[in-house]
C-alpha positions as CSV (number, residue, x, y, z in Angstrom):
1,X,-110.4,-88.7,-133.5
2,X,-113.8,-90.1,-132.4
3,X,-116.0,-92.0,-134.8
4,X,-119.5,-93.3,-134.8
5,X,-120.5,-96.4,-136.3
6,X,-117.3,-95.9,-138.5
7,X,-118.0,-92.7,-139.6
8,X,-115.3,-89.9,-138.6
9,X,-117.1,-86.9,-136.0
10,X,-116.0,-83.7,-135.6
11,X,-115.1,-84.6,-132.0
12,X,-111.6,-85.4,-130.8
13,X,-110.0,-86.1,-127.5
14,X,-108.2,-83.0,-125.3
15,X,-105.1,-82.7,-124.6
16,X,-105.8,-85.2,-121.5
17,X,-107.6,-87.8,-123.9
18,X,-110.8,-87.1,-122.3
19,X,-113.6,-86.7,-124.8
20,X,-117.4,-86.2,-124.6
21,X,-119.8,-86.5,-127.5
22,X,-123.5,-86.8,-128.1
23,X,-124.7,-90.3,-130.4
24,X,-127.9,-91.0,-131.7
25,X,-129.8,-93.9,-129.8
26,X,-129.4,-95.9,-133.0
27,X,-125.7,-95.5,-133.0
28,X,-124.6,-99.2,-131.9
29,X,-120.4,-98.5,-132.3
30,X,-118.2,-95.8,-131.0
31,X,-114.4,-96.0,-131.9
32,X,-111.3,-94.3,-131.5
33,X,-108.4,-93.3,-134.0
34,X,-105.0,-93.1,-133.0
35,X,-101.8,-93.0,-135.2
36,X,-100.0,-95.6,-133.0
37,X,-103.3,-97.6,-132.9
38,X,-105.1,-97.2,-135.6
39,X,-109.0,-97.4,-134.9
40,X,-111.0,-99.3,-132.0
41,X,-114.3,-99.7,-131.8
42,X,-116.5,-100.4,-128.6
43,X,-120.8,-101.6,-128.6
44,X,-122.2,-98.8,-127.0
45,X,-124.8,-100.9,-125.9
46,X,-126.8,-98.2,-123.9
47,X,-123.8,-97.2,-122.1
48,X,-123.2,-93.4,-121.4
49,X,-119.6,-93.9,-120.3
50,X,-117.2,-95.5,-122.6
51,X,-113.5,-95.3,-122.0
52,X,-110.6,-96.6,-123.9
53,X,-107.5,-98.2,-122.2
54,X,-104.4,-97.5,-124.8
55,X,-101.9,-98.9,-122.8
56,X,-103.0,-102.6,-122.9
57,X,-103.1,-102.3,-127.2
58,X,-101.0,-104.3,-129.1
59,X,-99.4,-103.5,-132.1
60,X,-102.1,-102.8,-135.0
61,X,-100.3,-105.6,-137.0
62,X,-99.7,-108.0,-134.7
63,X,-101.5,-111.1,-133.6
64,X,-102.3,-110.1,-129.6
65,X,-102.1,-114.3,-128.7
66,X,-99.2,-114.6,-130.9
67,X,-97.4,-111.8,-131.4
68,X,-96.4,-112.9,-134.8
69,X,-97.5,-110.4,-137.7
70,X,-101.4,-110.7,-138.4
71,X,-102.7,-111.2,-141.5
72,X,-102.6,-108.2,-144.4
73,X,-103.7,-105.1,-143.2
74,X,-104.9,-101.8,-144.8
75,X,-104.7,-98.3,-144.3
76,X,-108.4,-97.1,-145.1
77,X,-108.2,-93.2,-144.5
78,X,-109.4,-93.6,-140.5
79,X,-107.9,-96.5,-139.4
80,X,-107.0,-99.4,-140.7
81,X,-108.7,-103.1,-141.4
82,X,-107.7,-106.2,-142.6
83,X,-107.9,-106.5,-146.6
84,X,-110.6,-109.8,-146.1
85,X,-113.0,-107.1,-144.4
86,X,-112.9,-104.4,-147.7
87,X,-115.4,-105.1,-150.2
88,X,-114.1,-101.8,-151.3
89,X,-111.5,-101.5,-154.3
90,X,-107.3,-101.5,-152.7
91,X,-104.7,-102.5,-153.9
92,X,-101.5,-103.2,-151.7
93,X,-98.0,-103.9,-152.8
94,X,-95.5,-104.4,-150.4
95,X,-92.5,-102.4,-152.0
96,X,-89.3,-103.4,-149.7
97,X,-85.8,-105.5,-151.0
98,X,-83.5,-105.1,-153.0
99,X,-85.7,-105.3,-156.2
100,X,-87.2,-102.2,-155.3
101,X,-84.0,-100.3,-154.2
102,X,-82.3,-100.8,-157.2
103,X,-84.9,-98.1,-159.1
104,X,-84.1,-95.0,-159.3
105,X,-87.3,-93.1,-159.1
106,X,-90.6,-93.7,-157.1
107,X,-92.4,-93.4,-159.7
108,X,-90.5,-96.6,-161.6
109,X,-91.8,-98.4,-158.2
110,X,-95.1,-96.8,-158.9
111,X,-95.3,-98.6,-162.4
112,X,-94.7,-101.8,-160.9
113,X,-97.6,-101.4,-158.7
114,X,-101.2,-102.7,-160.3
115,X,-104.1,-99.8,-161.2
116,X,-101.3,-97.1,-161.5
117,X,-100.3,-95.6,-164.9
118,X,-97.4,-93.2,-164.7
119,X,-95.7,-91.1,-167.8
120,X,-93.0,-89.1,-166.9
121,X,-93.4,-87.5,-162.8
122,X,-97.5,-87.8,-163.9
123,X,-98.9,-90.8,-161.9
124,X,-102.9,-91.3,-162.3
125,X,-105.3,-94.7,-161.0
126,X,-106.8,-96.6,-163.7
127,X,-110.5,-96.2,-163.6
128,X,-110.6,-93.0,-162.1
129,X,-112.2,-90.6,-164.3
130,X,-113.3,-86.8,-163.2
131,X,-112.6,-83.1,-164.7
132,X,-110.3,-81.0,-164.0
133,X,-106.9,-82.7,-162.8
134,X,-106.5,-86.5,-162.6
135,X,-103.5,-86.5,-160.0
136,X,-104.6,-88.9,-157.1
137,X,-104.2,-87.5,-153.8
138,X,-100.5,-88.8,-152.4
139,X,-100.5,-89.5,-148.4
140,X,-97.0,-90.5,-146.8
141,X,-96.6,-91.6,-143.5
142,X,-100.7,-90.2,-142.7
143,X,-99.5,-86.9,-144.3
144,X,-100.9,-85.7,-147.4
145,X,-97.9,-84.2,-149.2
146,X,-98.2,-82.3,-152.8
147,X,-94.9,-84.1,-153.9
148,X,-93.4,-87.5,-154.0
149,X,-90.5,-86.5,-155.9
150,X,-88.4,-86.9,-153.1
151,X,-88.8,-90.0,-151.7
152,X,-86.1,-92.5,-151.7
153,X,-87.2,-95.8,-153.5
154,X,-84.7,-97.7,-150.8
155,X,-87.3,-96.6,-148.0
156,X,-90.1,-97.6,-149.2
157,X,-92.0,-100.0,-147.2
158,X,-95.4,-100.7,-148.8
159,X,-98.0,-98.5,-151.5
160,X,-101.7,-98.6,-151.1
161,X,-104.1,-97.5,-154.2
162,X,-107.9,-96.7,-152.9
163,X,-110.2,-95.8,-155.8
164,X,-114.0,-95.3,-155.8
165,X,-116.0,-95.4,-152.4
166,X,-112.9,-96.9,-150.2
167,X,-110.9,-93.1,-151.1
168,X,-113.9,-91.4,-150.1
169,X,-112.9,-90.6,-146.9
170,X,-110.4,-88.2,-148.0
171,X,-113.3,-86.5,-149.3
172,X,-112.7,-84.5,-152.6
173,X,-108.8,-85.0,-152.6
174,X,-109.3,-88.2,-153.1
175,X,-111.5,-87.7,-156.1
176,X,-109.1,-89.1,-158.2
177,X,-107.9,-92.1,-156.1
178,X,-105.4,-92.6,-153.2
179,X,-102.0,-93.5,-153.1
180,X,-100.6,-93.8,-149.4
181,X,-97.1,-95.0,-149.2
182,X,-95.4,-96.2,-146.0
183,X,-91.9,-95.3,-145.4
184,X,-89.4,-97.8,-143.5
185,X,-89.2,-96.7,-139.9
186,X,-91.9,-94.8,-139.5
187,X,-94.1,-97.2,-137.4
């Protein structure tokens, strides 16, 4: 996926990764979204040729001088960022351990996590308020799925809640807020 200025395009690589796309002179960032990566971002600085070298990237969550895990980071929709950089309403809760393997449901780790309320297998955010339905939109693993039902609490790896402008990006699925959950092994 090719973004400008942070904003997703309609544009994407080929099959080849080669990718060609008009910007507006004001533009001053182009970026890239992979699912191994995440996003990068390049100035354009007047340039008309920008490419982007994949094979030197390390890790979205590691430290590239250390190699030691970085500080928190955050799955925003089209890439991810590190939770000091959100001004934006998310909540993270890292849901791995035995605590969380001993429940039986995901939705008893969902009422664990802060912002969610759950009754029964019907999981809404706090604060979220439009017509109609009031289910969030659930993403798993960078899938949106209609059901978490399903998912073993033992493999859960982390939940994020976006609300309000920072679920936006989902457009209107995530009307109602966001809940992406990361699965163990899936990285």
């Amino acid at each position: 996926m090719i973004m400008i200025d942070g904003k997703t395009t309609a544009a994407k690589t080929n099959s080849k990764g080669h990718y060609k796309i008009k910007v507006k002179p004001s533009a001053s960032q182009i970026g890239i979204f992979t699912l191994s990566t995440g996003a990068i971002e390049e100035p354009i600085n007047g340039r008309t040729i920008i490419n982007f070298n994949l094979d030197k990237i390390i890790p979205r969550h590691l430290n590239a001088r250390t190699g030691i895990p970085d500080e928190e980071v955050i799955d925003i929709g089209y890439g991810v960022t590190k939770k000091r950089n959100i001004s934006k309403p998310v909540t993270k809760s890292e849901v791995s351990g035995n605590k969380y393997a001993s429940f039986s449901s995901i939705y008893e780790v969902l009422e664990t996590v802060p912002g969610v309320l759950v009754s029964g297998n019907n999981v809404t955010i706090r604060g979220i308020g439009t017509t109609g339905s009031s289910t969030p939109l659930f993403v798993v693993n960078g899938t949106t799925v209609n059901s978490i039902s399903g998912i073993d609490p033992s493999t859960l790896k982390s939940i994020e809640v976006l609300k309000g402008p920072s679920a936006s990006v989902y457009g209107l699925q995530g009307a109602n807020g966001v809940i992406i959950i990361h699965l163990k092994g899936a990285d």
